[in-house]
C-alpha positions in Angstrom: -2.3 4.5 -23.0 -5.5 6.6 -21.9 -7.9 4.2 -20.0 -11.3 4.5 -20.7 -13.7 6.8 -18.9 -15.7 3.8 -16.3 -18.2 4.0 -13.9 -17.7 3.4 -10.2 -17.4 0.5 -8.9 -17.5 -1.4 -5.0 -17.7 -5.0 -3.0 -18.7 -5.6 0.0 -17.5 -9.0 1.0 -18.3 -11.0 3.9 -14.2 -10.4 6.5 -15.0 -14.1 7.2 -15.4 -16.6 4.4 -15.0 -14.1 2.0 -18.4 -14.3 -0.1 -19.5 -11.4 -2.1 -22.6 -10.2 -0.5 -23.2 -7.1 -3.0 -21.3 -5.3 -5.8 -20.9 -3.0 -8.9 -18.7 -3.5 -11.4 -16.4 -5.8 -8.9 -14.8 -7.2 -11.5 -13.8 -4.3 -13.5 -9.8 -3.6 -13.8 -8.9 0.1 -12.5 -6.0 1.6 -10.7 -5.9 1.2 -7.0 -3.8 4.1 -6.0 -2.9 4.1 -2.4 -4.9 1.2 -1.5 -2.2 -0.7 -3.0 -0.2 0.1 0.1 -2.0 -2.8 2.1 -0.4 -5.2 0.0 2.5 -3.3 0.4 2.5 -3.7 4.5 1.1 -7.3 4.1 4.0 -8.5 2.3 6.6 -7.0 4.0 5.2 -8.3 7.3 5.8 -11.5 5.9 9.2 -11.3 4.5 11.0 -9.3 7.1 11.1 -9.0 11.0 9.6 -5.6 11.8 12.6 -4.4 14.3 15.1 -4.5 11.5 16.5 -1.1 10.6 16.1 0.3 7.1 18.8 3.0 6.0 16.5 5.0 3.3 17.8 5.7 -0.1 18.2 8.8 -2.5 15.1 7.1 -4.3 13.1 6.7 -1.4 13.4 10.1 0.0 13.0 11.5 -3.7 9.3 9.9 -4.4 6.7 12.7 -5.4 3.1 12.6 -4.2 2.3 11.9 -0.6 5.1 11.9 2.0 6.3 11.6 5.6 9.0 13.6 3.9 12.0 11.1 4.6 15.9 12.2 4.2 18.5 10.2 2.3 20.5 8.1 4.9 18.3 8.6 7.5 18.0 5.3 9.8 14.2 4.2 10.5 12.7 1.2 11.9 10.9 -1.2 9.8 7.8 -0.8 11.6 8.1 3.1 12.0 8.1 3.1 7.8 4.9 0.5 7.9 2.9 2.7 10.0 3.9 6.1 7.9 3.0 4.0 4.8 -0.2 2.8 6.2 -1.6 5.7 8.4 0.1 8.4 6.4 0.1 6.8 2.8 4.0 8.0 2.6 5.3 7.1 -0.9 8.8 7.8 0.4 7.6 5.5 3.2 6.2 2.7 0.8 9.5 2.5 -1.8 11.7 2.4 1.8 10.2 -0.9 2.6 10.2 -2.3 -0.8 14.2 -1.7 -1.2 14.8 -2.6 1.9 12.3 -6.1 1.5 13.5 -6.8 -2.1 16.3 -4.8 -3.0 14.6 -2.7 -5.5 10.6 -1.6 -6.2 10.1 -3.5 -9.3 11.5 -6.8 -7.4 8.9 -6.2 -4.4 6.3 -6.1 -6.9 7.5 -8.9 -8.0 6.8 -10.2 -4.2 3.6 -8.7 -4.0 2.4 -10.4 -7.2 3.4 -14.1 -5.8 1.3 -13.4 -3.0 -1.4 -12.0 -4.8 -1.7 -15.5 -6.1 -1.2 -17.1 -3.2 -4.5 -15.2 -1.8 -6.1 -16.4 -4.9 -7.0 -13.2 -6.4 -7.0 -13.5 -10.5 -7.3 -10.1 -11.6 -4.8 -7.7 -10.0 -1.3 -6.9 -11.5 1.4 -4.5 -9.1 3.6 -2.4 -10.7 5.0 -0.7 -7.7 4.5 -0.4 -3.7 3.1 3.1 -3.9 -0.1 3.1 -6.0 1.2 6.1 -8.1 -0.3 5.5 -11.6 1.3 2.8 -13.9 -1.4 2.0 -16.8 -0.8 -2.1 -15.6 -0.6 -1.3 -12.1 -4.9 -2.7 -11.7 -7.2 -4.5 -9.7 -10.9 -5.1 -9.0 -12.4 -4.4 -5.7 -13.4 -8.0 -5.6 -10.0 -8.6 -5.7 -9.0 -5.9 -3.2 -11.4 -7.0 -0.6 -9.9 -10.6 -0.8 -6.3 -8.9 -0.4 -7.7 -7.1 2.6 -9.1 -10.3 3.9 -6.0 -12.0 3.8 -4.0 -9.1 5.5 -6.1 -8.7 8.1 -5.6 -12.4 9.1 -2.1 -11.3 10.2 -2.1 -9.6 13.9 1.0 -7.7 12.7 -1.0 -5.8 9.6 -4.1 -6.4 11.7 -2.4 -4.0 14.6 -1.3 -1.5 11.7 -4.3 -1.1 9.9 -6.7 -0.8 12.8 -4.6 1.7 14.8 -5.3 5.8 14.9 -2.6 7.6 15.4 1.3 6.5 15.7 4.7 8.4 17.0 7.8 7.0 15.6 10.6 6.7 17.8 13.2 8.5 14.8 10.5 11.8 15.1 9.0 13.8 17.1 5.7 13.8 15.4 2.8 12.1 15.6 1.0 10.3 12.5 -3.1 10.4 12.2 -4.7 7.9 10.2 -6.3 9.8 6.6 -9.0 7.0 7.0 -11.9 9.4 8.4 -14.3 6.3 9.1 -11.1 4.6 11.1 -10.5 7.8 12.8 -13.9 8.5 13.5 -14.2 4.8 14.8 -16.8 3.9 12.8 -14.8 1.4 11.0 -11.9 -0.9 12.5 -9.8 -0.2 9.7 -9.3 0.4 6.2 -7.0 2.3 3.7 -7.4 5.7 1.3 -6.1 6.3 -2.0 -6.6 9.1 -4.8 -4.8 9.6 -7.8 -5.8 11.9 -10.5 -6.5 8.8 -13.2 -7.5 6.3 -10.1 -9.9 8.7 -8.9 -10.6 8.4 -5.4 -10.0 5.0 -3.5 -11.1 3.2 -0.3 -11.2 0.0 1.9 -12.9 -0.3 5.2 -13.6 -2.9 7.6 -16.5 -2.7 9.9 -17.9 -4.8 12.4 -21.2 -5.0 14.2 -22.5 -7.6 16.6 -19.9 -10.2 15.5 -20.6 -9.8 11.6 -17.6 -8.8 10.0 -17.6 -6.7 6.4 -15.0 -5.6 3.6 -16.4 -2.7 1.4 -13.8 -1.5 -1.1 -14.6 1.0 -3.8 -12.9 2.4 -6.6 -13.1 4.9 -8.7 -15.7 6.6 -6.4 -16.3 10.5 -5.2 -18.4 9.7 -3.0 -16.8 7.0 -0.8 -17.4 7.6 2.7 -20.9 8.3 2.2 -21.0 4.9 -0.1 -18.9 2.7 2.4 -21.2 4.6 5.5 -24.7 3.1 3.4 -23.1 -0.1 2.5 -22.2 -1.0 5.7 -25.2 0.2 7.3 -27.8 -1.9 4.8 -25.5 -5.1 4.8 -25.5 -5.6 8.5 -29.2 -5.0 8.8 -30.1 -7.5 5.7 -27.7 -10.7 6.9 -27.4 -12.5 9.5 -24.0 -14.6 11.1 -24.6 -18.6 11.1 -21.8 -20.8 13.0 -21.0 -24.1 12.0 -19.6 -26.1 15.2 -20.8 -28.8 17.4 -23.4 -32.3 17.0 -25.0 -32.4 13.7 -27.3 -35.4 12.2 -26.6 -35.8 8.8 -29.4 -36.6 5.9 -28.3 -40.3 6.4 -28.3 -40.5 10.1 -24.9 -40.3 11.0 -24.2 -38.1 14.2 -21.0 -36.1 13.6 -18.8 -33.4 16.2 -17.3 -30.6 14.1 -14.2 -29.5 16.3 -13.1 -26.4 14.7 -15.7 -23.2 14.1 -16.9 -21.7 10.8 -18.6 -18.5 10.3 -20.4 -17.1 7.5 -23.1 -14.4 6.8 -26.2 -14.7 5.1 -29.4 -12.5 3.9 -32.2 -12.4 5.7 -34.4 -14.2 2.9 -31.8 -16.8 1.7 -32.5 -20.6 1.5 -29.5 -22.8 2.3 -28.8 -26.4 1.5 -26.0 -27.7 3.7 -24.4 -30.6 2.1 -21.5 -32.7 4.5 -19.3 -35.0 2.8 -17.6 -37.8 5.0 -15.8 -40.6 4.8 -15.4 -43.7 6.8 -13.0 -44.4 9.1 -11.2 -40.8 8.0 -11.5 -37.4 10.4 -11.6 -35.0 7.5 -14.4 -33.7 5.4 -15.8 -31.3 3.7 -19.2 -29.2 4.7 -21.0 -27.3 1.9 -23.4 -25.0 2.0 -25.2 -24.0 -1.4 -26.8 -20.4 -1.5 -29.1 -19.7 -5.3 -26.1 -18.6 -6.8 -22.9 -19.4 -4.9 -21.6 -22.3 -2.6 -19.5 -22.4 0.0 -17.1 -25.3 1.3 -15.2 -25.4 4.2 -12.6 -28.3 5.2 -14.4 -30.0 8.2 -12.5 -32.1 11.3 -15.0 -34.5 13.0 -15.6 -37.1 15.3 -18.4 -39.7 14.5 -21.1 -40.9 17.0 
């Protein structure tokens, strides 16, 4: 099956509440390519203890595309094969992990697809821990950006993803992350990808001032200038609100929200907060309605 010829698309998602602050074509269904490999990380992370040795397999060491060039019975750290799949985008690397997570690839996807769900995403389908080309193996950078969310909320992937270079203990060699803007240290972290029917690939994560964005795009030649401009014209067009402290409701009553919330909005937006409480309970739930979106976070409180 061909898929059709598309246009580019990209997201550019708020890295704290997860609101879409700008898009095109975000909810289109393309191939990731190596971006996939973030999920791959993630749910490894989750399933297995890092420090566990993984003996790599004739399979493994036979995978074509991008490498770290592993051998067949060669004895590697979990977290050695993470970095090489993260920083180097080793396919080897990748389908290591996932035999060693699941027992075979197609049962990792398996695992990656459960928490796919689990992250709520609705429109992404793995095939395989890699990202080489498999016409069901989609997702939409909407989607993508959520996934990267999510990861990112684990300091295990979060160390991973942000760092620049890495030299495993089994080699001596020393890994450099493919992400220029990572590298460069204009973004925090992020992931490549490129396959002939993909086209080229890319998350990044930036922050500035305590604002906190996701940009993924796919299908786009142009990516590091794109995710350069994004980022650049987002942070200058929102600002970051906190929700935390003594409020006054509509009605009067004087509330204490214990736990912090963080969100971004555009210079020019109009928000309607809208707190829902009950009495003699300690939970609720704090709205706030933008034109076209709303966002709700689960409250604790005290009342006044």
């Amino acid at each position: 099956m061909e898929l059709p010829v598309t246009m580019a698309s990209f997201a550019v998602i708020d890295a704290e509440s997860g609101r879409l602050l700008s898009e095109q074509n975000a909810f289109q269904e393309l191939p990731p390519a190596s971006i996939t490999k973030i999920w791959t990380v993630y749910v490894a992370l989750q399933e297995k203890d890092k420090n566990e040795q993984v003996r790599i397999s004739r399979n493994a060491s036979n995978q074509e595309g991008s490498s770290v060039y592993l051998k067949r019975q060669e004895l590697w750290s979990l977290e050695s094969l993470l970095y090489a799949t993260m920083l180097q985008s080793g396919n080897d690397a990748a389908v290591a992990v996932a035999e060693h997570v699941a027992g075979s690839e197609m049962a990792f996807a398996a695992l990656m697809n459960l928490y796919a769900k689990k992250a709520g995403v609705k429109q992404t389908w793995f095939m395989n821990a890699s990202g080489l080309h498999e016409d069901i193996h989609l997702t939409t950078a909407y989607d993508m950006s959520l996934l990267f969310k999510t990861a990112l909320e684990d300091e295990s992937f979060r160390e991973i993803a942000t760092a620049t270079l890495y030299a495993p203990d089994e080699r001596a060699v020393t890994w450099h992350n493919k992400h220029r803007l990572v590298a460069e240290q204009t973004a925090i972290a992020g992931k490549t990808g490129f396959t002939k029917k993909a086209g080229r690939t890319l998350i990044s994560y930036f922050e500035q001032n305590e604002k906190k964005l996701i940009v993924v795009s796919l299908n786009e030649a142009n990516d590091w200038k794109l995710h350069t401009e994004l980022q650049r014209k987002t942070f200058e067009l929102v600002d970051r609100v906190t929700i935390q402290g003594d409020y006054v409701t509509s009605t009067g009553i004087q509330i204490k929200v214990s736990k912090p919330y963080h969100f971004l909005k555009k210079n020019e937006e109009k928000l309607q907060n809208i707190v829902h409480l009950k009495k003699g309970q300690t939970q609720g739930l704090w709205e706030v309605k933008f034109t076209s979106t709303t966002l709700a976070f689960p409250i604790s409180y005290t009342m006044e």
